[in-house]
C-alpha positions as CSV (number, residue, x, y, z in Angstrom):
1,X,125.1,13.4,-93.4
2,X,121.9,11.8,-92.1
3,X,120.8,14.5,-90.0
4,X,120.4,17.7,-89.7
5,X,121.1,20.0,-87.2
6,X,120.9,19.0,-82.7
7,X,117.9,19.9,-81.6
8,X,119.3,22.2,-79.5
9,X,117.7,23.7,-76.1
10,X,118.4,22.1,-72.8
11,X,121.1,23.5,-70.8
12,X,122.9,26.1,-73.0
13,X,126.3,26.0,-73.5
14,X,126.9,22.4,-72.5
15,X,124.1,21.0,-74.6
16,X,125.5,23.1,-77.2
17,X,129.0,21.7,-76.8
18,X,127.5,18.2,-76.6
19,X,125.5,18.5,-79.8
20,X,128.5,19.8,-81.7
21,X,130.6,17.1,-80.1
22,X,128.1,14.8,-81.0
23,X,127.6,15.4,-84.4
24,X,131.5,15.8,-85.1
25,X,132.3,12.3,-84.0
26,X,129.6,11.0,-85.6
27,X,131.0,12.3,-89.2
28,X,134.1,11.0,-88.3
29,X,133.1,7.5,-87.5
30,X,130.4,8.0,-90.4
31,X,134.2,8.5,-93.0
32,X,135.3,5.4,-91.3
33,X,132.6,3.2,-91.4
34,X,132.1,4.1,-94.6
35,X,135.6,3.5,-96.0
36,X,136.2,0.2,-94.1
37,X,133.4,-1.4,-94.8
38,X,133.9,-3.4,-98.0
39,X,132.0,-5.6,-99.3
40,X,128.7,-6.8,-97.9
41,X,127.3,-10.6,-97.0
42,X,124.4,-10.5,-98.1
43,X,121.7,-12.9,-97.2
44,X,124.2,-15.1,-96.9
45,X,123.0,-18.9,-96.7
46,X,126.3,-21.0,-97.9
47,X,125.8,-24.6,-96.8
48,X,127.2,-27.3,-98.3
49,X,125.2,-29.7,-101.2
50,X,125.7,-33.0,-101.6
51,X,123.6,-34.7,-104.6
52,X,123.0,-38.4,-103.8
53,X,122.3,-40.9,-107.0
54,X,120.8,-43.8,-106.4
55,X,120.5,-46.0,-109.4
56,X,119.3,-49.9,-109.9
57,X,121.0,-50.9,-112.9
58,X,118.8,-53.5,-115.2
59,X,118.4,-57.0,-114.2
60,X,117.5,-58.6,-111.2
61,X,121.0,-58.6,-109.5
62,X,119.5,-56.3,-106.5
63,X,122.8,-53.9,-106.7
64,X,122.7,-50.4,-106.7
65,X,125.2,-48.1,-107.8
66,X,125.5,-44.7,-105.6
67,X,127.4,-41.4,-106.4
68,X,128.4,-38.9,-104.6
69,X,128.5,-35.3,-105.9
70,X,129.9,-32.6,-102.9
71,X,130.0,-29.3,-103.3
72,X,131.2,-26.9,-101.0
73,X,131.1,-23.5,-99.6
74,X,134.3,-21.1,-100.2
75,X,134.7,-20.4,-96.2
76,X,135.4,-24.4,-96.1
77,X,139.5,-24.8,-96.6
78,X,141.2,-27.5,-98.4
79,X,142.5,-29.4,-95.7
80,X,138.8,-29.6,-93.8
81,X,137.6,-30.8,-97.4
82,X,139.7,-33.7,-97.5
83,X,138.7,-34.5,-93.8
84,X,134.9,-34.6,-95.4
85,X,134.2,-38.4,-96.1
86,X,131.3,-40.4,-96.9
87,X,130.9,-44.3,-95.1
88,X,128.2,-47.0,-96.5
89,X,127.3,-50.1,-95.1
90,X,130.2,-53.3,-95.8
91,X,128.0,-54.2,-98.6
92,X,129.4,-50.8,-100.4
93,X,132.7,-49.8,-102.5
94,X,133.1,-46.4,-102.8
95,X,136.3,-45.3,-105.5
96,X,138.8,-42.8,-104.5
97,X,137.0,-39.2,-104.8
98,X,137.3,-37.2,-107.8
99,X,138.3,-33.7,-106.8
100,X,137.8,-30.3,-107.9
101,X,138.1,-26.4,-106.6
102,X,135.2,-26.9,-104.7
103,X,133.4,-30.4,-105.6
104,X,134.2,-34.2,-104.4
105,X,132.4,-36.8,-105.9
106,X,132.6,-40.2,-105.4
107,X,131.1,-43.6,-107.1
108,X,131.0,-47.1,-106.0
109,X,128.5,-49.8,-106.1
110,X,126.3,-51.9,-103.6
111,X,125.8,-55.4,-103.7
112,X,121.8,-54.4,-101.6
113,X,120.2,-52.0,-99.9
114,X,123.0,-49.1,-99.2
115,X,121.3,-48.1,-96.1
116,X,122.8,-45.6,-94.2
117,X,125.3,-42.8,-95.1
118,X,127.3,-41.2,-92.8
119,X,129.4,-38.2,-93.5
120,X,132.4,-38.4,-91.7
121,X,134.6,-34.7,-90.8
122,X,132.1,-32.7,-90.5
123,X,132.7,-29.5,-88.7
124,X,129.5,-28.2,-86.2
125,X,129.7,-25.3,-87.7
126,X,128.6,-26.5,-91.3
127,X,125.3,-27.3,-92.6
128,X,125.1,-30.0,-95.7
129,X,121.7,-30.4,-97.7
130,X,121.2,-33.5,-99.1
131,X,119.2,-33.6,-102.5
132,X,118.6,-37.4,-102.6
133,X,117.4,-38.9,-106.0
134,X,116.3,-42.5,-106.4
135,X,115.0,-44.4,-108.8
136,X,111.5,-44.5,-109.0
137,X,110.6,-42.0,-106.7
138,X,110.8,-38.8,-105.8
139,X,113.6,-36.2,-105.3
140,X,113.9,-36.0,-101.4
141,X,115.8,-33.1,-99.7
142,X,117.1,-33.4,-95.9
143,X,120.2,-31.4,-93.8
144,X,123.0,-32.8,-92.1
145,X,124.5,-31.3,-89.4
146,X,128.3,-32.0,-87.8
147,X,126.4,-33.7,-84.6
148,X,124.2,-35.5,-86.6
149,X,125.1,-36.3,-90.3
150,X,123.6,-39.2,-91.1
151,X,120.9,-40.4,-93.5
152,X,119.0,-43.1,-94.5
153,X,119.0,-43.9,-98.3
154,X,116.5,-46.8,-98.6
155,X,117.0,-49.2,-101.2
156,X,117.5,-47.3,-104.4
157,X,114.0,-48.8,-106.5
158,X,111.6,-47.1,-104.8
159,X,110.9,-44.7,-101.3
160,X,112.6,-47.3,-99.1
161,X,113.0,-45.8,-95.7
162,X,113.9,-42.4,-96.8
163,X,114.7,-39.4,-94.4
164,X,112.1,-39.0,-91.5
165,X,109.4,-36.3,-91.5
166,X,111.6,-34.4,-89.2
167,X,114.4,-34.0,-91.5
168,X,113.1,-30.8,-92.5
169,X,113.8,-29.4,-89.2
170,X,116.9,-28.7,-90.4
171,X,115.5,-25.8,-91.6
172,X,114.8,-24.3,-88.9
173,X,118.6,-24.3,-88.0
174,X,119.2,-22.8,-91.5
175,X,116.7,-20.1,-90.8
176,X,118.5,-19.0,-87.6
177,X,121.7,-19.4,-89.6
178,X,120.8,-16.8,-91.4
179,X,120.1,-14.2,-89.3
180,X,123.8,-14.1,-88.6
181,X,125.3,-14.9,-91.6
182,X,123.2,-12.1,-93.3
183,X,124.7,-9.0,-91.8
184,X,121.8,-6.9,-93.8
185,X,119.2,-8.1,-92.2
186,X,120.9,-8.7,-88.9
187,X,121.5,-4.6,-88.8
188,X,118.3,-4.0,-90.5
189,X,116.6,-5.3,-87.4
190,X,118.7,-3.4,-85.1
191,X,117.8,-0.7,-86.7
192,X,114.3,-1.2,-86.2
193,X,115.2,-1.5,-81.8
194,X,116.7,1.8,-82.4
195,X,113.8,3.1,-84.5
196,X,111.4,1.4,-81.6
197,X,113.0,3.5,-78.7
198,X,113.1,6.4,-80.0
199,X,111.1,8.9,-77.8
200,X,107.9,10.1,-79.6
201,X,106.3,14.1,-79.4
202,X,106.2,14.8,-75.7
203,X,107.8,11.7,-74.3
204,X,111.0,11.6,-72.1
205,X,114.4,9.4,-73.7
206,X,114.2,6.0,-72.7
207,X,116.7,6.4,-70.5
208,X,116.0,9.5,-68.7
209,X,112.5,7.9,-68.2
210,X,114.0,4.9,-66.1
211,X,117.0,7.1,-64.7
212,X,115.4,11.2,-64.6
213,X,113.8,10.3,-61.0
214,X,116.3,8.2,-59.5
215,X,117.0,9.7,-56.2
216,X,113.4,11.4,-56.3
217,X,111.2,8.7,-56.0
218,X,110.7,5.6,-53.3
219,X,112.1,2.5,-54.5
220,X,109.3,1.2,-55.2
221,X,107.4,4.2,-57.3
222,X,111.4,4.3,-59.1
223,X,110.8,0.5,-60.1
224,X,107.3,1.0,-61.4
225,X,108.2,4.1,-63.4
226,X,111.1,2.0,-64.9
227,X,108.9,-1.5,-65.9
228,X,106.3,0.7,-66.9
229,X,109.3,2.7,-69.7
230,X,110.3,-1.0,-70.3
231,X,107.1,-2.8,-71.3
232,X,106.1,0.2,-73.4
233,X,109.2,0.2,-75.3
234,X,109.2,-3.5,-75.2
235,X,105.8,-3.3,-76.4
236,X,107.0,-0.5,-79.2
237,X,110.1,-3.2,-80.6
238,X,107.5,-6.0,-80.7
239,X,105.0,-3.8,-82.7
240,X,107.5,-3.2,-85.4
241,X,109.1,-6.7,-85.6
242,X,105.4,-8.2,-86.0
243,X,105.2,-5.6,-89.0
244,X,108.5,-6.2,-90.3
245,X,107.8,-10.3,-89.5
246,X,104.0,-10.7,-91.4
247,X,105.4,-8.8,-94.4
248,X,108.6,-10.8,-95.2
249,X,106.7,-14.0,-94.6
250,X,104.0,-12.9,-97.2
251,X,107.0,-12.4,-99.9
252,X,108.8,-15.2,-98.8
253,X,106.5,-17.9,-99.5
254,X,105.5,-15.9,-102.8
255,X,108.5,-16.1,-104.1
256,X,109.6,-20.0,-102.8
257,X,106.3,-21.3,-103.9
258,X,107.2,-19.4,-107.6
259,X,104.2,-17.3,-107.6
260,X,107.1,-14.4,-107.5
261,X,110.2,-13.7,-109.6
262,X,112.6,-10.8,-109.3
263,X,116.1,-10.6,-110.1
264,X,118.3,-10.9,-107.0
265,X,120.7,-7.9,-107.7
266,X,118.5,-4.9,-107.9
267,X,116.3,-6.5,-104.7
268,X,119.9,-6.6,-102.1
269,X,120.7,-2.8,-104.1
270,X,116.9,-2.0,-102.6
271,X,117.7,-3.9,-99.2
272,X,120.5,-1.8,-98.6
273,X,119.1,1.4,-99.3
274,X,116.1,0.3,-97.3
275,X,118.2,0.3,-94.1
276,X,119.7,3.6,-95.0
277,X,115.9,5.1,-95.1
278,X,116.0,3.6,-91.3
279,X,118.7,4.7,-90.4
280,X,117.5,8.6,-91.5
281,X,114.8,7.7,-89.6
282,X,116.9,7.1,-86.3
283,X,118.7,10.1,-86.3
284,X,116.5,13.0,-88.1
285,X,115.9,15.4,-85.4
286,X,112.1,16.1,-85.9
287,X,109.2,13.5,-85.5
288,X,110.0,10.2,-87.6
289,X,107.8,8.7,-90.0
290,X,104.2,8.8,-89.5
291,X,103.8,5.5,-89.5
292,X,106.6,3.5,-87.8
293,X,104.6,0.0,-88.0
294,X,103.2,0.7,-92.4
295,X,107.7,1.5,-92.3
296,X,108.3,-1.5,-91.0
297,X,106.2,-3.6,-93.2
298,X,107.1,-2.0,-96.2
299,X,110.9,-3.0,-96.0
300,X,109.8,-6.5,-94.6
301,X,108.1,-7.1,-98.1
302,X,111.5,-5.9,-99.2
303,X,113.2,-8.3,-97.1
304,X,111.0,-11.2,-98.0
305,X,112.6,-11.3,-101.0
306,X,115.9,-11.6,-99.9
307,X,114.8,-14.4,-98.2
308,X,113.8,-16.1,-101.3
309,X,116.4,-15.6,-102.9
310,X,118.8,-17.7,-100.0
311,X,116.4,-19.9,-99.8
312,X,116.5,-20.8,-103.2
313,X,120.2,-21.7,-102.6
314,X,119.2,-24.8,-101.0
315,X,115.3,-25.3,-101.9
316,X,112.6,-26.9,-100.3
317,X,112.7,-30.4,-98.8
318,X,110.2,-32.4,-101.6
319,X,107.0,-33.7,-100.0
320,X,107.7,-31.0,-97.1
321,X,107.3,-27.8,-99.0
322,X,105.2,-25.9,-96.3
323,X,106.6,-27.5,-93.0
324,X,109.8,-26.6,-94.8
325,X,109.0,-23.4,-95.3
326,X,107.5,-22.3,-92.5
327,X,109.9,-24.1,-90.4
328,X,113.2,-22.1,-92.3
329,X,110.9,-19.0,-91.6
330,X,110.5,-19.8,-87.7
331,X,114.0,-20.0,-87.9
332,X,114.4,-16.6,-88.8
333,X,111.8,-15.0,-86.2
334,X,114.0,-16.9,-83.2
335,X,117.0,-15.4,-84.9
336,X,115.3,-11.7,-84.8
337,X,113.8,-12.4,-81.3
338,X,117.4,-13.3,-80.3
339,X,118.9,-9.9,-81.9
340,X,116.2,-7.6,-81.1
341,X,116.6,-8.8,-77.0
342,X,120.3,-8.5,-77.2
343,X,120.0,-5.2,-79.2
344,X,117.9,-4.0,-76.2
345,X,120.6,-4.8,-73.3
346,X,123.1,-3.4,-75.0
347,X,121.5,-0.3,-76.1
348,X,120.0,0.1,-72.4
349,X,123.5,0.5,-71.2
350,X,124.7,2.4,-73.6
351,X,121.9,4.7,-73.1
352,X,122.6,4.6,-69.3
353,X,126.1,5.9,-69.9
354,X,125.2,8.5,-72.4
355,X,122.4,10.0,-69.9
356,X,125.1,9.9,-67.2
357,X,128.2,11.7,-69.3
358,X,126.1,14.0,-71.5
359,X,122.8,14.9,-69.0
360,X,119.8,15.5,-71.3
361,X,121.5,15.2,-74.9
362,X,122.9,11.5,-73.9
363,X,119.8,9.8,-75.2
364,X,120.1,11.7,-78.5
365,X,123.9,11.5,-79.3
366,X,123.8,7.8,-78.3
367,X,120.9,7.3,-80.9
368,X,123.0,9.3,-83.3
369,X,126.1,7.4,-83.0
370,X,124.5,4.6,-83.7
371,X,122.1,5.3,-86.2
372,X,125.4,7.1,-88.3
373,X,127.6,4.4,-88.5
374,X,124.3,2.0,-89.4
375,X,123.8,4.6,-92.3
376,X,127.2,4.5,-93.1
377,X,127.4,0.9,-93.6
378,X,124.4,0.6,-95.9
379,X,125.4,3.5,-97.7
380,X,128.6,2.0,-98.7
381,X,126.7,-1.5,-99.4
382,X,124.0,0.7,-101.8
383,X,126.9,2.1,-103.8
384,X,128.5,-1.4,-103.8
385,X,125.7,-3.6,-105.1
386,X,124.1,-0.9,-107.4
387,X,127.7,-0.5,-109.1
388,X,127.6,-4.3,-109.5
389,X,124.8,-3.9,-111.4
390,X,126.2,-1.8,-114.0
391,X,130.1,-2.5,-114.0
């Protein structure tokens, strides 16, 4: 399916039955990944919006009136909705909400200042950005989070006291949010681990390299041979990630700042098929692509787009466009760091294990496992968004 026949060689007829054993149950897990994968998240940013209207009415009375507009997500349930409630100052009445499928809204009026607003039943788990509009000044943007959702409003005529500077911090959060939430990207940069260990022309499996001379060696020539496999596939990930990291960030703020507009359907169609083309790359018997680090950065301008195009979902915190931006993508380098590292442990055991069952093939069939049911995935997510497209 995505590769071609074992490489063959090493210890005849058990490599031989290894490599056919290999490549058996990884069609078979290909069929099932394929079939069971549905439908695909992606770039998945879904935090809540809240719209806050702050209006002086005319006359010198010093009230303002406030409403509330709420919309949320669809993984938020009806009965955490109605646990969802704004609180204002004394000086404040706020009128029974107005509900829909998925908005609240509420309207009251206060006799000053509002001051602050609290949102009350707010899981940890979900984000709320807060598009606050006032009279006589300009739209501001800030995120609440369950541990601290609370805001400052001002007074409603002009900037008042506003969020803080560091309100757009919250972006950062959002940034690693999406790293998870995205499951595209998430594999995409899995992918790229897998692409990063991969033994070049001449070089041992990773594993072999730290395990071939256990036994042969002093512990202390074992140990050097074994950092020394580490850094430099350590090194190898970090290589590709910067790649993969510069382009993305060049499309990203592109397309936030508006210099760069592409429909999002055809661009998640091209995201999935880009980790299909890495996946290919993973498991192809013969050298991969000439160029791992140009690969990289190609799909990260790829990527970068797909960033945008969650990011839009929320927008950019007015008066911080930058620090919001680069702040949302910080977020989403920590979240890679924190996959790629993770992606490493595990893959170093599982490489461990397949040296240890299969002798020399272990490296290989582990890499194809792997890289199969990664293919397998994005095929089925290519097929699903380009038929979107057209259906």
């Amino acid at each position: 399916m995505f590769f071609k026949g074992s490489g063959g060689g090493g210890r005849g007829g058990r490599s031989g039955r290894c490599g056919r054993g290999g490549r058996l149950s990884a069609g078979l897990l290909a069929l099932a990944v394929f079939f069971c994968s549905g439908r695909s998240p992606a770039h998945e940013l879904r935090p809540a919006m809240l719209r806050v209207d702050l209006v002086a009415p005319p006359g010198d009375s010093g009230d303002v009136l406030v409403e509330l507009h709420l919309r949320l997500p669809p993984q938020v349930s009806a009965a955490m909705a109605e646990r969802i409630e704004p609180r204002l100052p004394s000086i404040c009445t706020l009128q029974a909400p107005e509900v829909s499928a998925e908005r609240r809204s509420w309207r009251g009026r206060c006799s000053g200042p509002p001051g602050l607003l609290t949102l009350e039943g707010l899981g940890r788990g979900l984000e709320v950005v807060v598009d606050l509009r006032r009279s006589g000044a300009p739209a501001t943007t800030a995120v609440l989070h369950g541990g601290a959702a609370s805001l400052a409003l001002g007074d409603g005529r002009d900037a008042g006291v506003g969020p803080s500077s560091g309100a757009a911090a919250g972006y950062l959060g959002l940034g690693v949010e999406h790293i998870f939430a995205g499951l595209d990207h998430l594999f995409f940069v899995v992918g790229l681990v897998l692409l990063g260990v991969r033994p070049r022309a001449g070089e041992e499996g990773p594993a072999r390299g730290v395990a071939g001379s256990a036994g042969r060696l002093p512990w202390r020539a074992q140990l050097q041979r074994s950092c020394s496999v580490l850094l430099r596939l350590f090194l190898r990930v970090l290589g590709l990630l910067t790649a993969f990291t510069v382009a993305h960030s060049l499309t990203l703020a592109a397309a936030a700042l508006g210099w760069l507009r592409l429909p999002s359907a055809p661009v998640e169609a091209c995201i999935a098929l880009s980790i299909v083309l890495l996946a290919r790359e993973v498991v192809r018997p013969e050298a991969p692509v000439r160029s791992p680090w140009g690969f990289a950065f190609a799909c990260g301008l790829l990527h970068g787009l797909g960033f945008a195009g969650a990011l839009a979902q929320i927008g950019l915190p007015s008066g911080s466009i930058l620090t919001g931006l680069l702040l949302f993508n910080l977020g989403v380098e920590l979240g890679q760091v924190a996959v790629a590292l993770a992606t490493l442990v595990g893959l170093g055991f599982a490489l461990g294990l397949g040296v240890r069952r299969l002798g020399a093939s272990g490296d290989r069939a582990v890499r194809i496992v792997l890289g199969t049911a990664l293919g397998s995935l994005a095929v089925a997510w290519t097929l699903d968004r380009a038929l979107s497209m057209v259906l």
